[in-house]
C-alpha positions, 0 to 999 in steps of 0.5 A, a space after each residue: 278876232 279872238 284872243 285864241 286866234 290872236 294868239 295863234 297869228 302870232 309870228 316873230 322874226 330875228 335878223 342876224 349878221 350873216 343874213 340869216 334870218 328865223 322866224 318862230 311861232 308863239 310857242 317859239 318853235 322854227 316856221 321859216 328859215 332864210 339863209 343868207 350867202 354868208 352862212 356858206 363861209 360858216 362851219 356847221 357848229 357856227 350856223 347850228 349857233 347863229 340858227 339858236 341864238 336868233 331864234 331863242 331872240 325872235 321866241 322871246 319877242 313872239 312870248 312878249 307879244 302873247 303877253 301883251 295880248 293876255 295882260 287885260 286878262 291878267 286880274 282872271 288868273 290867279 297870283 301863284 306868288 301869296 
């Protein structure tokens, strides 16, 4: 498999405690959404927030897992920081 394709598979989930469950790409943008039956006592605002949360936590993991994946490569990249 490819480092591109490798990069593509990448998925990353995040539970919360109402049973809400995201899943993002590597790009961190929403591919699945499972909401569980606690969602129903949630006011709009409340899910809208609980939705963000787990998802910018599940981005962070799919953004660690890229990382991991490019990091053999990281003496290619130029240091941006001299």
């Amino acid at each position: 498999m490819t480092v591109s394709q490798r990069l593509n598979a990448i998925t990353a989930s995040a539970n919360g405690k109402h049973g809400i469950e995201v899943t993002v790409n590597l790009e961190g943008k929403l591919i699945a959404l499972t909401l569980g039956t606690a969602q129903r006592r949630m006011t709009a605002p409340e899910l809208a927030a609980e939705i963000h949360s787990l998802a910018k936590t599940a981005a962070a993991s799919a953004l660690s897992e890229g990382m991991a994946i490019l990091a053999p490569f990281a003496d290619l990249f130029p240091n941006q920081n001299s």
